[in-house]
PyMOL Python script that loads the backbone (N, CA, C, O; Angstrom):
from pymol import cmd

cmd.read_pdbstr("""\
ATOM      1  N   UNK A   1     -39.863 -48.657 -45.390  1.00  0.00           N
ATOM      2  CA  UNK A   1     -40.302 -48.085 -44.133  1.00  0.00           C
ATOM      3  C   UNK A   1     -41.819 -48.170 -44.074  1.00  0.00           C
ATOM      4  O   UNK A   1     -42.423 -48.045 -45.139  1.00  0.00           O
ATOM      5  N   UNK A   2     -42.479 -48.362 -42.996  1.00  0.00           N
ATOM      6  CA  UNK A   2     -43.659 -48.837 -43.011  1.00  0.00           C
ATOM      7  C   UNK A   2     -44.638 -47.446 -42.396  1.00  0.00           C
ATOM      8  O   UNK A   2     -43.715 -46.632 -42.417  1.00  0.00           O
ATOM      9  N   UNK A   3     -45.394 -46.935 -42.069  1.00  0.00           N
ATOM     10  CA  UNK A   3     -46.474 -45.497 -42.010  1.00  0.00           C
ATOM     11  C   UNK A   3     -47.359 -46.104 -41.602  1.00  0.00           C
ATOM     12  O   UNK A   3     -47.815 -47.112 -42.141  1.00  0.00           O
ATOM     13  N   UNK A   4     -47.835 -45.498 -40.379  1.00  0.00           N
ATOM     14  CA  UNK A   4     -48.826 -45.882 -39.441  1.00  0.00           C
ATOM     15  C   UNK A   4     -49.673 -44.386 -39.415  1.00  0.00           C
ATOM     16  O   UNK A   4     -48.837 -43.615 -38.945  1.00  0.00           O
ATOM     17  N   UNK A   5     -50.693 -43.743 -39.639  1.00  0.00           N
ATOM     18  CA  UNK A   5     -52.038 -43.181 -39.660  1.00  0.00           C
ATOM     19  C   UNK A   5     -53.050 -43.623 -38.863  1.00  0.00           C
ATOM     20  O   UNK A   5     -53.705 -42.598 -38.674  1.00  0.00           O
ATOM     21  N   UNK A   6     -53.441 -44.268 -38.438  1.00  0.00           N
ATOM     22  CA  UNK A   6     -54.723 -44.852 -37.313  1.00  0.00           C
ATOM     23  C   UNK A   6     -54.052 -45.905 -36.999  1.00  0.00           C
ATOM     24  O   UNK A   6     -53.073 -46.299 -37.634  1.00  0.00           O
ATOM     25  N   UNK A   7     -54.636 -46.580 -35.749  1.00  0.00           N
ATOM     26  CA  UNK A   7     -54.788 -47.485 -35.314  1.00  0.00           C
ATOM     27  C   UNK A   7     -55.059 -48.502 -36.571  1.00  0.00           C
ATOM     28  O   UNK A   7     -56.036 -48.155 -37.235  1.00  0.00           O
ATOM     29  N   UNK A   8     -54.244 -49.962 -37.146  1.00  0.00           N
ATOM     30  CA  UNK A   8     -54.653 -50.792 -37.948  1.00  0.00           C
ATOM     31  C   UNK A   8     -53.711 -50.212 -39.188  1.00  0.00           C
ATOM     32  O   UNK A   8     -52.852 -50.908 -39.728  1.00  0.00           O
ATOM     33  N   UNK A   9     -53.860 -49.487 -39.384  1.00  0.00           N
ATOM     34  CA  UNK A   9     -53.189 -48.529 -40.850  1.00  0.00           C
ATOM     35  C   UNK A   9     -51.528 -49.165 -41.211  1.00  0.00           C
ATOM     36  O   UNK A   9     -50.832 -48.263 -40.743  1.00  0.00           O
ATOM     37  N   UNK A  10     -50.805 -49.950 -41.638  1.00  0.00           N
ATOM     38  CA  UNK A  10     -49.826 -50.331 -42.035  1.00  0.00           C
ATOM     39  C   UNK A  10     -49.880 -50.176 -43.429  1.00  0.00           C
ATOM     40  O   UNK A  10     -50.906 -50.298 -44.097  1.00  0.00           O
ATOM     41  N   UNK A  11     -48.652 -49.877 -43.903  1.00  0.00           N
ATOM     42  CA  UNK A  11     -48.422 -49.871 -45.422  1.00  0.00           C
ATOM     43  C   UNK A  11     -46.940 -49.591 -45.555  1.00  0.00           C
ATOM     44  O   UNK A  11     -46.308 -48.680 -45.021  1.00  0.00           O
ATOM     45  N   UNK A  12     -46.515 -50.511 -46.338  1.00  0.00           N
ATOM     46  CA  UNK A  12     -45.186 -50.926 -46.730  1.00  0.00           C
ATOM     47  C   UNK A  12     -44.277 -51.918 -46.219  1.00  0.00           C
ATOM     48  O   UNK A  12     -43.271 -52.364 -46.773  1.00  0.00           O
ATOM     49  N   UNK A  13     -44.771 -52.213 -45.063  1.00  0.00           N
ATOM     50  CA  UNK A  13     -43.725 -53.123 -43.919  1.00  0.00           C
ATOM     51  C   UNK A  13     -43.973 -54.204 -44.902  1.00  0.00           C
ATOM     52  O   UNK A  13     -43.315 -53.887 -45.893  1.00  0.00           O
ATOM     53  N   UNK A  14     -44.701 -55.525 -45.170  1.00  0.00           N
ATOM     54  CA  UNK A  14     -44.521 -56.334 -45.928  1.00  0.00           C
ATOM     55  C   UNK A  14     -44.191 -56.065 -47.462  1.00  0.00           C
ATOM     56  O   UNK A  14     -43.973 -57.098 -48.095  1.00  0.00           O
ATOM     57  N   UNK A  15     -44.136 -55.239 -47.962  1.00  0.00           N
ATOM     58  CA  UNK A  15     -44.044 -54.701 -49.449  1.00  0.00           C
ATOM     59  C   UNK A  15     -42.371 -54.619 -49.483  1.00  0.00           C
ATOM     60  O   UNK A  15     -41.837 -55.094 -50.485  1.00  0.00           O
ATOM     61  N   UNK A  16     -41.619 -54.112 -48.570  1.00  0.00           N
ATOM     62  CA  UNK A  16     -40.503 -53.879 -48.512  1.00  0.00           C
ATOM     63  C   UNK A  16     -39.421 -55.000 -48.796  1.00  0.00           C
ATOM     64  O   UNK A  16     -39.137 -55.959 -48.079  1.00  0.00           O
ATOM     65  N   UNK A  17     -38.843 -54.610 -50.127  1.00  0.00           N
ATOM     66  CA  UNK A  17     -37.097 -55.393 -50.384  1.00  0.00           C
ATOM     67  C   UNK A  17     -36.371 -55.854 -49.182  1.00  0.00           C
ATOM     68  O   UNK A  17     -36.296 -54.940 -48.360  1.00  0.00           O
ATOM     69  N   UNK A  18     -35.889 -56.793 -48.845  1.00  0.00           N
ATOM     70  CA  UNK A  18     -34.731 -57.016 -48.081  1.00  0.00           C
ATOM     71  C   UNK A  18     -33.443 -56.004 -48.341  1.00  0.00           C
ATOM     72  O   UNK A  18     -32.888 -56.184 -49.424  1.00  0.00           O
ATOM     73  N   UNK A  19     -33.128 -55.407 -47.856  1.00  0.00           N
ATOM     74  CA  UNK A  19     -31.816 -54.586 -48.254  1.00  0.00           C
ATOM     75  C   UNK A  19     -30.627 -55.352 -48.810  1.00  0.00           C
ATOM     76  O   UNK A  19     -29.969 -54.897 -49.746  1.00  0.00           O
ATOM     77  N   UNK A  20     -30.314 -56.680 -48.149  1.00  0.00           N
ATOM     78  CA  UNK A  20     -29.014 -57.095 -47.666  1.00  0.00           C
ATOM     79  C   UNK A  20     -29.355 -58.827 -47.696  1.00  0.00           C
ATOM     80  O   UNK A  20     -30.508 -59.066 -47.336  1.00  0.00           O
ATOM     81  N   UNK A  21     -28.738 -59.749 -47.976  1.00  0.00           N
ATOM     82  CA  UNK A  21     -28.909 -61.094 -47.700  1.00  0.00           C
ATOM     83  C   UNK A  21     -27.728 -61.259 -46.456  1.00  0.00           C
ATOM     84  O   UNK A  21     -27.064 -62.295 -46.501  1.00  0.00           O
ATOM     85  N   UNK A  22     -27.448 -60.321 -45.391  1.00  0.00           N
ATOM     86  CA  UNK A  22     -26.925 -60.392 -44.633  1.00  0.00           C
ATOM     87  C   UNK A  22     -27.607 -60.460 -43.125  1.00  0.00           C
ATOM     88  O   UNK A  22     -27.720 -59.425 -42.469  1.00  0.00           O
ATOM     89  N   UNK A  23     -28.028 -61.656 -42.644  1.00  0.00           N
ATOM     90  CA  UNK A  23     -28.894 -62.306 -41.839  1.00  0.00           C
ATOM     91  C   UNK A  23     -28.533 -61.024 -40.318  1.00  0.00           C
ATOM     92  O   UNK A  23     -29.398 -60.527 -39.597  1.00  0.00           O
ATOM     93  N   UNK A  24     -27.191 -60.819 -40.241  1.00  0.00           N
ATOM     94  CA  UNK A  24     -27.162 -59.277 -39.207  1.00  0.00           C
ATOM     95  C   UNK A  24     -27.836 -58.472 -39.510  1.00  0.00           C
ATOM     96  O   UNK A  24     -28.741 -58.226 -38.713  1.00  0.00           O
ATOM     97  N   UNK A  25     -27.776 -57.703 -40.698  1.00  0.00           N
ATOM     98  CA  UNK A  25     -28.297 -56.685 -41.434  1.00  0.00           C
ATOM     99  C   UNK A  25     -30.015 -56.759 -41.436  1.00  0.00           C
ATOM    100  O   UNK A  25     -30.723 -55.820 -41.073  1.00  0.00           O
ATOM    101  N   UNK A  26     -30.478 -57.959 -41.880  1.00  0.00           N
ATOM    102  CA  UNK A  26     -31.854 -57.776 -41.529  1.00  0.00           C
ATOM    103  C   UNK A  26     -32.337 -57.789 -40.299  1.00  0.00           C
ATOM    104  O   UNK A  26     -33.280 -57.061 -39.988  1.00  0.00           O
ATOM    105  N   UNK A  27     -31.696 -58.699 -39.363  1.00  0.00           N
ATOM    106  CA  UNK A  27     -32.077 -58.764 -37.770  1.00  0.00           C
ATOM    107  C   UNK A  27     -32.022 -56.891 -37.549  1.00  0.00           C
ATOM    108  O   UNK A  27     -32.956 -56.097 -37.651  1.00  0.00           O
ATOM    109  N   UNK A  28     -31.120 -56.726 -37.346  1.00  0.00           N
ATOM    110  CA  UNK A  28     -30.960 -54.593 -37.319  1.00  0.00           C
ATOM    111  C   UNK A  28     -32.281 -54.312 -37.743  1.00  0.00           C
ATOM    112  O   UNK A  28     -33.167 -54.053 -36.928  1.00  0.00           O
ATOM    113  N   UNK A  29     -32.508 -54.350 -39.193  1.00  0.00           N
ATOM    114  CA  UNK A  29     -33.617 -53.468 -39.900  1.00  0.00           C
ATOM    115  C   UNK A  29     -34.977 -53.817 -39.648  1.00  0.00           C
ATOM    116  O   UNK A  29     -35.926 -53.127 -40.020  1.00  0.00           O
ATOM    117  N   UNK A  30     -35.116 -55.388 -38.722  1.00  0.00           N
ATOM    118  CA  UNK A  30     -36.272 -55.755 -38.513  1.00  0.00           C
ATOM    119  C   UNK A  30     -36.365 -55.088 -36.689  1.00  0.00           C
ATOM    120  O   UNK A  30     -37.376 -54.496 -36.310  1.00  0.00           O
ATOM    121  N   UNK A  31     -35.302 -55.294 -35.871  1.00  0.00           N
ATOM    122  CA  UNK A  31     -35.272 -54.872 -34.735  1.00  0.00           C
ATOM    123  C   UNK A  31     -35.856 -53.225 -34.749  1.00  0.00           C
ATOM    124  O   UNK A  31     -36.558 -52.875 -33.800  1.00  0.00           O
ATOM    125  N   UNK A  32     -35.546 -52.246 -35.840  1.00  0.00           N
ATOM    126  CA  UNK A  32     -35.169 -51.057 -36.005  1.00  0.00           C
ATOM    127  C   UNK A  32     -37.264 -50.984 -36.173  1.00  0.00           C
ATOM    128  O   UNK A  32     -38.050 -50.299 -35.518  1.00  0.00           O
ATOM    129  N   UNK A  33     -37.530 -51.933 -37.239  1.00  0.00           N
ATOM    130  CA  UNK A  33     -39.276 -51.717 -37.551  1.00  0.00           C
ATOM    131  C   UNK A  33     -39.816 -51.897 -36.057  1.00  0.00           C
ATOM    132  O   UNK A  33     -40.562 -51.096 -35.494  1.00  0.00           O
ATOM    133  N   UNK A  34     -39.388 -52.914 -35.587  1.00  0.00           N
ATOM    134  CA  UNK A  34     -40.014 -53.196 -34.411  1.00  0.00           C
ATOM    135  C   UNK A  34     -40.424 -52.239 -33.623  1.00  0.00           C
ATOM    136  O   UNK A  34     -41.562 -51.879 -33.323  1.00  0.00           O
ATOM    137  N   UNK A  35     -38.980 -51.709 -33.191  1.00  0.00           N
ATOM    138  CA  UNK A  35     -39.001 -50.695 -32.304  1.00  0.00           C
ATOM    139  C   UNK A  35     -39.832 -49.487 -32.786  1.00  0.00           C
ATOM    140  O   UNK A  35     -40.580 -49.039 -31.917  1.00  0.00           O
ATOM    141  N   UNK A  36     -39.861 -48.924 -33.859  1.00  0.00           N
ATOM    142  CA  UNK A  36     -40.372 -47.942 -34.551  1.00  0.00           C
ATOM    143  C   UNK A  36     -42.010 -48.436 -34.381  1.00  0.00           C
ATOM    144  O   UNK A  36     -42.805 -47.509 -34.228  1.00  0.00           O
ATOM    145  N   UNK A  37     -42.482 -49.610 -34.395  1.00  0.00           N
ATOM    146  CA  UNK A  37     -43.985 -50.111 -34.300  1.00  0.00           C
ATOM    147  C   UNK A  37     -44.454 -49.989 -32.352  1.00  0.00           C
ATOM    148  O   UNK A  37     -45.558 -49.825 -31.833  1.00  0.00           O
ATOM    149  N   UNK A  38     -43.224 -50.137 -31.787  1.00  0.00           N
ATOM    150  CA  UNK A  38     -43.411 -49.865 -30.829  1.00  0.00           C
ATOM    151  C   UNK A  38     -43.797 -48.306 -29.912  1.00  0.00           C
ATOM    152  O   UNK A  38     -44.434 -47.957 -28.919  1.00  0.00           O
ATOM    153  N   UNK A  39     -43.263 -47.931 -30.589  1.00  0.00           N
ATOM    154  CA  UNK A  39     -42.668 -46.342 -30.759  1.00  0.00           C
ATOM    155  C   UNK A  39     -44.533 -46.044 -30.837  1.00  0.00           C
ATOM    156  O   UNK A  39     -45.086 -45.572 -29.843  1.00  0.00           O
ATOM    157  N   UNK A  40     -45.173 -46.308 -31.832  1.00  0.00           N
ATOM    158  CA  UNK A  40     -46.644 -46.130 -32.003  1.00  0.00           C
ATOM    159  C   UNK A  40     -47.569 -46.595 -31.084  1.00  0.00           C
ATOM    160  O   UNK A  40     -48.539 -46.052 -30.555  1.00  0.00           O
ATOM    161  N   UNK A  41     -47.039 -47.815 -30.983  1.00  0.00           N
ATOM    162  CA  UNK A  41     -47.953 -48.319 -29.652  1.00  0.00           C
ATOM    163  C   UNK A  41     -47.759 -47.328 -28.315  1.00  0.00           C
ATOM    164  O   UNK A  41     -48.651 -46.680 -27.768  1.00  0.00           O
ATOM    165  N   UNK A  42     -46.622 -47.378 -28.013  1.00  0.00           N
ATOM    166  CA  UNK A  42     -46.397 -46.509 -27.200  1.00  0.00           C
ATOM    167  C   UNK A  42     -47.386 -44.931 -27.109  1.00  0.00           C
ATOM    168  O   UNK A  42     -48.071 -44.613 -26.137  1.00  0.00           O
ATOM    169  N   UNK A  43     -47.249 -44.252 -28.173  1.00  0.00           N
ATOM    170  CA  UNK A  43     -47.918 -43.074 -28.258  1.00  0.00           C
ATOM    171  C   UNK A  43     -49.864 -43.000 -27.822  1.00  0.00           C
ATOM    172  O   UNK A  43     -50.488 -42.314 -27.012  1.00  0.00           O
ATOM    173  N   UNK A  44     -50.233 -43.926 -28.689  1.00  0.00           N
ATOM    174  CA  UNK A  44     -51.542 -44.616 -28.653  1.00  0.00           C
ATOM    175  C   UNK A  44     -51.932 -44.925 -27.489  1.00  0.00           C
ATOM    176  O   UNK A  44     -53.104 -44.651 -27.228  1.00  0.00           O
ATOM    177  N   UNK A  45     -51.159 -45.533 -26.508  1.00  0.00           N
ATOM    178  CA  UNK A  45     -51.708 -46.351 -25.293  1.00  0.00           C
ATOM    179  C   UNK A  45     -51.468 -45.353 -24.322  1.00  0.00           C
ATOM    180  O   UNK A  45     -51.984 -45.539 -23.220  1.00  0.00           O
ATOM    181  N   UNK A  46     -50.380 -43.706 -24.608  1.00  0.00           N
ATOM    182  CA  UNK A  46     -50.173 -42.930 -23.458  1.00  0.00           C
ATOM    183  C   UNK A  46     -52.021 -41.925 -24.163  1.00  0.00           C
ATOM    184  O   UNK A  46     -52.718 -41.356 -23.323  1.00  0.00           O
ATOM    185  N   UNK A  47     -52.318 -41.927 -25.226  1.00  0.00           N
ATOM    186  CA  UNK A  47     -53.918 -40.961 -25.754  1.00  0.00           C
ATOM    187  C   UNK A  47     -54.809 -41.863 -24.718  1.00  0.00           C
ATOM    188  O   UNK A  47     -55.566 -41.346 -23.896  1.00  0.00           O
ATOM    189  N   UNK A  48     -54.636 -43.186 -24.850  1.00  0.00           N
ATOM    190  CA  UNK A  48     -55.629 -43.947 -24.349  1.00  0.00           C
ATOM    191  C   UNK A  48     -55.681 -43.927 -22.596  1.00  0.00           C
ATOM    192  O   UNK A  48     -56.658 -44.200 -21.898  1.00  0.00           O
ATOM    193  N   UNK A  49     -54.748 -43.646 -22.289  1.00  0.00           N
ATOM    194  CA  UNK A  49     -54.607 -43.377 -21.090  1.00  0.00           C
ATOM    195  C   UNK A  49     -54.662 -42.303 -20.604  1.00  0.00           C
ATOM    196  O   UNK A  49     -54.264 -42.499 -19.456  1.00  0.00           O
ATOM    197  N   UNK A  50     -54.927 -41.114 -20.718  1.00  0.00           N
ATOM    198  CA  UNK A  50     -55.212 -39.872 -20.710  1.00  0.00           C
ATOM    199  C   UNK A  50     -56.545 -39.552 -20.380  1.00  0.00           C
ATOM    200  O   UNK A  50     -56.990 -38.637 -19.689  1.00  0.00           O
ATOM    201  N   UNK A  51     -57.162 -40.559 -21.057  1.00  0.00           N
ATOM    202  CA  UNK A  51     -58.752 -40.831 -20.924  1.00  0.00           C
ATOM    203  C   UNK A  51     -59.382 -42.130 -20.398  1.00  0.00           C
ATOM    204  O   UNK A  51     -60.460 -42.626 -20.727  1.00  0.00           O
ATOM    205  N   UNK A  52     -58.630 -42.499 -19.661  1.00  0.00           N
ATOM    206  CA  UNK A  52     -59.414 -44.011 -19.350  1.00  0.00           C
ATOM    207  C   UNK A  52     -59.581 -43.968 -17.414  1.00  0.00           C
ATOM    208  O   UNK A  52     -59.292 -42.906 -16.861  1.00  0.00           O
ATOM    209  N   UNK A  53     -59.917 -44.834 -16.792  1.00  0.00           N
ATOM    210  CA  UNK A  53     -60.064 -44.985 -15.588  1.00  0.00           C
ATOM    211  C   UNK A  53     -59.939 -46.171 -15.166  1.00  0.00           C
ATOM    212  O   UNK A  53     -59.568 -47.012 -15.985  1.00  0.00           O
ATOM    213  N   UNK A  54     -60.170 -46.526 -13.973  1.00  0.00           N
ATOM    214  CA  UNK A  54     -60.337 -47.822 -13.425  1.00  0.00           C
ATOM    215  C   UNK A  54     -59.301 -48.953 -14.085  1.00  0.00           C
ATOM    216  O   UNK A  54     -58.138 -48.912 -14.485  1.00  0.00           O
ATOM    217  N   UNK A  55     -60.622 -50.279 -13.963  1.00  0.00           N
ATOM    218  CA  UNK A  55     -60.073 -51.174 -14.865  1.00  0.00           C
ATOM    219  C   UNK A  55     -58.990 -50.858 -16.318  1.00  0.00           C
ATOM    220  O   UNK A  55     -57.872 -51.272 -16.625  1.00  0.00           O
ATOM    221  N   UNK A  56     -59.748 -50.134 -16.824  1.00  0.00           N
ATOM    222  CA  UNK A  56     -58.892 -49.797 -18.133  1.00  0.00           C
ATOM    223  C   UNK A  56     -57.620 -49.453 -18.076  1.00  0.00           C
ATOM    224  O   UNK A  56     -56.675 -50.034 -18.609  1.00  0.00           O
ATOM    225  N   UNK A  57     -57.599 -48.091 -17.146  1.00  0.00           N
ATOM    226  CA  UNK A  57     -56.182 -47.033 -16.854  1.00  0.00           C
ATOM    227  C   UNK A  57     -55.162 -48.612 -16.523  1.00  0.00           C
ATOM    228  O   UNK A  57     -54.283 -48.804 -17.363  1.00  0.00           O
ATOM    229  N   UNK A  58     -55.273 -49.716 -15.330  1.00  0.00           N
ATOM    230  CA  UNK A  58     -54.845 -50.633 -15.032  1.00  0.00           C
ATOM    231  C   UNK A  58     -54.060 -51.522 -16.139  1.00  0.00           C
ATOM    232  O   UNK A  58     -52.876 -51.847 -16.056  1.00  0.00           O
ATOM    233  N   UNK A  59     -55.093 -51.902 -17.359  1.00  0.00           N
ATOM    234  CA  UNK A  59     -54.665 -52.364 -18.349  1.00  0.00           C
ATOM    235  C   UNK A  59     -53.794 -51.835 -19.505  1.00  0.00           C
ATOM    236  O   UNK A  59     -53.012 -52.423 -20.253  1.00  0.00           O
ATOM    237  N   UNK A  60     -54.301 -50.094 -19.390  1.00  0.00           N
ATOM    238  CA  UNK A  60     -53.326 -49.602 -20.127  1.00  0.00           C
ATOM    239  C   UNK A  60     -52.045 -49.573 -19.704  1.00  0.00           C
ATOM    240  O   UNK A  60     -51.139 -49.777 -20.513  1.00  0.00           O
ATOM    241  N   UNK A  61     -51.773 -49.302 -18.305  1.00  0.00           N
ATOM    242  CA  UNK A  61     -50.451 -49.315 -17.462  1.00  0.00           C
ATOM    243  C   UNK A  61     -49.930 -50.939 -18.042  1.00  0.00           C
ATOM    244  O   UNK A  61     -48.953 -50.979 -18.791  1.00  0.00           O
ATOM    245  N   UNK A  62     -50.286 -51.590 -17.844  1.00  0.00           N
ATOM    246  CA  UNK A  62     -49.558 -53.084 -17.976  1.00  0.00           C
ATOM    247  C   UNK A  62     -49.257 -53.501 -19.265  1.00  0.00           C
ATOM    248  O   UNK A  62     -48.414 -54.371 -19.483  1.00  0.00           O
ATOM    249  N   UNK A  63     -50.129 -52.724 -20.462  1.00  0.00           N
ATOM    250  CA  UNK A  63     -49.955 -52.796 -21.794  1.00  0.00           C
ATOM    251  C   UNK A  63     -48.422 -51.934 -21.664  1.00  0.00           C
ATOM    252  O   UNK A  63     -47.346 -52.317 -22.123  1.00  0.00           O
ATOM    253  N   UNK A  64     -48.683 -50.710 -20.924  1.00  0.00           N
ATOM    254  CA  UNK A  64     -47.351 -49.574 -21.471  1.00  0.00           C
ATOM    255  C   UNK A  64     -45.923 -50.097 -21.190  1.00  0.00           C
ATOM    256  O   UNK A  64     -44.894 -49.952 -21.849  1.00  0.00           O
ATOM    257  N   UNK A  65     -46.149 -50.749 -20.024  1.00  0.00           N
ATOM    258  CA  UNK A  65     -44.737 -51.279 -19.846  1.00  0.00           C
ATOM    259  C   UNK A  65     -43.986 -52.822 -20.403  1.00  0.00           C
ATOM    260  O   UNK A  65     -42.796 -53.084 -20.579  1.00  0.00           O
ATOM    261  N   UNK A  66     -45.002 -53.524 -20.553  1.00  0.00           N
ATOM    262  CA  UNK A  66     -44.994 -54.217 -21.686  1.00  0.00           C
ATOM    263  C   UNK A  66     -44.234 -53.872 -22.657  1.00  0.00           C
ATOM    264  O   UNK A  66     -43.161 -54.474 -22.702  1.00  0.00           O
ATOM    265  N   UNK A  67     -44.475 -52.912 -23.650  1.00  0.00           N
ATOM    266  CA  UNK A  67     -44.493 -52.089 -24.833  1.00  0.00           C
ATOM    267  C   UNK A  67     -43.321 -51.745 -24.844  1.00  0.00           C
ATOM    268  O   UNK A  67     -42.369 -51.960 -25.594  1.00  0.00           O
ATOM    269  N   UNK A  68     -43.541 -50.968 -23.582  1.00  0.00           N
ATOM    270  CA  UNK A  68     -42.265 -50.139 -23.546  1.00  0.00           C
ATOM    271  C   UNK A  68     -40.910 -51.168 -22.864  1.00  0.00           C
ATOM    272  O   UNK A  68     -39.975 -50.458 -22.493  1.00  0.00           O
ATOM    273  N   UNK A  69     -40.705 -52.480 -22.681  1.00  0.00           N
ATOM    274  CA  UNK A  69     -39.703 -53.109 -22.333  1.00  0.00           C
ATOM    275  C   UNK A  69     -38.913 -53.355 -23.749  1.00  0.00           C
ATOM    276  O   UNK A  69     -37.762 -53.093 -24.097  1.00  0.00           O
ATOM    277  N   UNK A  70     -40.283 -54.116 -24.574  1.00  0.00           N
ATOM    278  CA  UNK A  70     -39.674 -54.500 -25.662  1.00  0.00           C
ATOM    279  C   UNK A  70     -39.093 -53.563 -26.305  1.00  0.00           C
ATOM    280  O   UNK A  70     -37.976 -53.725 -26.797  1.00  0.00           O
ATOM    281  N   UNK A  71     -39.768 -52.441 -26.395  1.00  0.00           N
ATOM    282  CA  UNK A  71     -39.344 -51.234 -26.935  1.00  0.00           C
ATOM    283  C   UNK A  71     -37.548 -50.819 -26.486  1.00  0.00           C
ATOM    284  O   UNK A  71     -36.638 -50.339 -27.162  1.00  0.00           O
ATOM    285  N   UNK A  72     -37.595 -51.096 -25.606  1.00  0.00           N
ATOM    286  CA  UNK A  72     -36.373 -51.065 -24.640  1.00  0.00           C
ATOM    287  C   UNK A  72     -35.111 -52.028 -25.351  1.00  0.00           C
ATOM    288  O   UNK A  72     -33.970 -51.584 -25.480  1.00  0.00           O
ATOM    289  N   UNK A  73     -35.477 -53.279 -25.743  1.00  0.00           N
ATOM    290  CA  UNK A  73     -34.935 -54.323 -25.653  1.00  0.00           C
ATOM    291  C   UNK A  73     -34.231 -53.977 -27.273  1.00  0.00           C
ATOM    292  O   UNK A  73     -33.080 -53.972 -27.708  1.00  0.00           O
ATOM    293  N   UNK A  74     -35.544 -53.713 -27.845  1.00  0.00           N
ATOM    294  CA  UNK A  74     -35.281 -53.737 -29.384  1.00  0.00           C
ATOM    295  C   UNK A  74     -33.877 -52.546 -29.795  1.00  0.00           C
ATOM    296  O   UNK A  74     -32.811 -52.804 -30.353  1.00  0.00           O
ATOM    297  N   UNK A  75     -34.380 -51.265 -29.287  1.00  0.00           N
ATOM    298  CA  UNK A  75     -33.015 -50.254 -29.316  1.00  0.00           C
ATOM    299  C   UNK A  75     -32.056 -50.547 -28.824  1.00  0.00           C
ATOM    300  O   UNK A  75     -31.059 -49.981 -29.272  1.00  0.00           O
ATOM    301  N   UNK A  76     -31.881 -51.390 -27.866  1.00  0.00           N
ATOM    302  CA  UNK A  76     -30.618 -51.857 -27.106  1.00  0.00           C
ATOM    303  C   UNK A  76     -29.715 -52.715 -28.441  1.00  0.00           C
ATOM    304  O   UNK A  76     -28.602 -52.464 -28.904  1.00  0.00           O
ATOM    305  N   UNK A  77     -30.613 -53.696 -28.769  1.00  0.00           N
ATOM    306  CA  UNK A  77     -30.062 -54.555 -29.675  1.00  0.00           C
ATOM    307  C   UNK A  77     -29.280 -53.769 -31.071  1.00  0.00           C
ATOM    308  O   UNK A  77     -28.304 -54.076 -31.755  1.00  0.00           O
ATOM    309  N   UNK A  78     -30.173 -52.704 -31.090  1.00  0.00           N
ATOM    310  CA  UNK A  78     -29.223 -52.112 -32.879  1.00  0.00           C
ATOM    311  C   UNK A  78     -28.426 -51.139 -32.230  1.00  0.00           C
ATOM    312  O   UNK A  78     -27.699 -50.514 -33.001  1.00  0.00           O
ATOM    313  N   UNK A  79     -28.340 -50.780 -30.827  1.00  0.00           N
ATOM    314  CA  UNK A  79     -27.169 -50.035 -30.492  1.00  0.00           C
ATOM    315  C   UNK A  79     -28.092 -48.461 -30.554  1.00  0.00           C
ATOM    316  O   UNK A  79     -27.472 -47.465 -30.925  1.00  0.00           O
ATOM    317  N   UNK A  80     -29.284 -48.358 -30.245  1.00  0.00           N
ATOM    318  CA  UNK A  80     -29.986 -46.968 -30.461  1.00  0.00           C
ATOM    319  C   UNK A  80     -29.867 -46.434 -28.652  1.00  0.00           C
ATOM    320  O   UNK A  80     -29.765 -46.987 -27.557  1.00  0.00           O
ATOM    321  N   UNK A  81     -29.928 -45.468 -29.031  1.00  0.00           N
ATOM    322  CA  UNK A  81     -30.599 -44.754 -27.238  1.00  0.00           C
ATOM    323  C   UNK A  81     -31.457 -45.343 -26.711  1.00  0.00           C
ATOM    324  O   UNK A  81     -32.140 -46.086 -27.416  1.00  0.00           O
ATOM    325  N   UNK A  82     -31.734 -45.238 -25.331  1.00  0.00           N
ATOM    326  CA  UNK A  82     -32.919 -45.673 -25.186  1.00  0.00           C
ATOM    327  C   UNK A  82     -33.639 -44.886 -24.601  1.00  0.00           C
ATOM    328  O   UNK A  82     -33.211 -44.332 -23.588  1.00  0.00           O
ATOM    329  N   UNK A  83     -35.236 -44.565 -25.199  1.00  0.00           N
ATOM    330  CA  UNK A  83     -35.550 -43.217 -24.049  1.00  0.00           C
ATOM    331  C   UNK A  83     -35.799 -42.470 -25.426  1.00  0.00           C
ATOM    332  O   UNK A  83     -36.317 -41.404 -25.095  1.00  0.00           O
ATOM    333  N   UNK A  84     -35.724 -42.491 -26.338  1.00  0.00           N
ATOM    334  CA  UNK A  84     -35.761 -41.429 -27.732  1.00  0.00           C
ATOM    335  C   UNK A  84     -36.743 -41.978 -28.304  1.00  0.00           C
ATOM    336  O   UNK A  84     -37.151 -41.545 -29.381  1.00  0.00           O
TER     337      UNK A  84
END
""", "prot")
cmd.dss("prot")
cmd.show_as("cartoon", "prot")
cmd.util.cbc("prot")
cmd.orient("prot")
């Protein structure tokens, strides 16, 4: 499982065993990081938007839904809620 602390901060996502040589099984557990990396972005870009204006607020909006599609896409795929 990978731990995000700041912006940039990763640790473990590449360090991590394959669980399974079962090419489903990793698609899941990589869909599952994804979403979970998304999950951060997500949080980050709603701080950043809280405080931004103009141009920026614009870019953050187009970043969020962005974010949040894939984000969308990725839980769909391992069978998660979506919206959690």
């Amino acid at each position: 499982m990978s731990q995000v602390g700041r912006p940039g901060d990763i640790a473990g996502a590449a360090d991590a065993a394959p669980e399974s040589q079962n090419p489903e099984r990793d698609l899941a557990g990589a869909l599952h990081e994804v979403s979970n990396a998304l999950t951060v972005v997500l949080g980050w870009l709603d701080n950043a938007r809280a405080n931004a204006d103009g141009a920026a607020l614009e870019a953050i909006e187009v970043a969020r839904a962005h974010a949040g599609l894939g984000h969308a896409i990725a839980r769909r795929a391992v069978g998660a809620p979506i919206g959690d």
